[in-house]
C-alpha positions in Angstrom: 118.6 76.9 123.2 117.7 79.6 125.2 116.7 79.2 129.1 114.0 82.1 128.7 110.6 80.7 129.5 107.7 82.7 127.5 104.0 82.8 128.2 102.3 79.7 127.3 100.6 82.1 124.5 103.8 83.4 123.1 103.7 83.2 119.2 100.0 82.4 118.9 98.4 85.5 117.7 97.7 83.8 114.3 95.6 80.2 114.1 98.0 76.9 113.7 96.3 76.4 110.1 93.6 77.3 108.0 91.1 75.4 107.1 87.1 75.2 106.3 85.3 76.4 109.6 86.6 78.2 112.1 90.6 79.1 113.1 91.3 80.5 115.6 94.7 82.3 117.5 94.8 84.3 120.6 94.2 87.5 118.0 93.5 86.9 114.7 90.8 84.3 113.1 89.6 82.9 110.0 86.3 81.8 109.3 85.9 80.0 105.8 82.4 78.6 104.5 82.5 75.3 102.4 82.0 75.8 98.8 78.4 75.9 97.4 78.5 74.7 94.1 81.1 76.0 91.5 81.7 79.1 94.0 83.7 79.9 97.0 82.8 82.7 99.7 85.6 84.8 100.3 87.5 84.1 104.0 86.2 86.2 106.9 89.5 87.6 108.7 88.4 88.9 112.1 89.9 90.6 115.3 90.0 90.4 118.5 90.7 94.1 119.8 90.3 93.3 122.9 92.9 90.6 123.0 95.0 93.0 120.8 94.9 95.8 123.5 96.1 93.0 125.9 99.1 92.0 124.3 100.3 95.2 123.3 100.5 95.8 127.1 102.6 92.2 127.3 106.2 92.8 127.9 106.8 89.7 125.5 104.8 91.7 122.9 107.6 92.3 120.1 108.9 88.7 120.8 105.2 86.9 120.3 104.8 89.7 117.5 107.6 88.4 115.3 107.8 84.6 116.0 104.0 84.8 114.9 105.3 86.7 112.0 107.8 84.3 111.2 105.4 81.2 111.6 103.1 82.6 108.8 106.2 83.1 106.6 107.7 79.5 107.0 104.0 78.2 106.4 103.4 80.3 103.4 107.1 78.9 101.7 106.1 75.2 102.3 102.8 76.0 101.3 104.3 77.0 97.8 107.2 74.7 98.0 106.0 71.6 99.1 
């Protein structure tokens, strides 16, 4: 393992899951309304620019960037595989 100590922040642009509610990561959230009835609303995807603007100026910003990435692709593979 590496000795490199990251931000406590590093790789969290993205929410830990989704569920119905609110998700949150340091960038990117999901808001998703139970069901009414037979039909579901669609998920509301926002953005914090802010926050965006902020970790563009990190210097761990490609780092965070793709282990974020790569959390989203593992999670979507066990989501279809498991």
């Amino acid at each position: 393992m590496s000795d490199t100590q990251h931000k406590e922040c590093h790789g969290a642009m993205f929410p830990e899951s989704i569920a119905m509610g609110r998700q949150s990561g340091k960038v990117f959230s999901v808001k998703i309304k139970p069901p009414a009835g037979m039909t579901r609303s669609r998920p509301q995807i926002e953005t914090n620019d802010q926050q965006w603007d902020e970790c563009q100026k990190c210097p761990e910003f490609n780092s965070c960037y793709q282990i974020s990435m790569a959390k989203v692709a593992l999670e979507n593979w066990v989501a279809s595989n498991y």
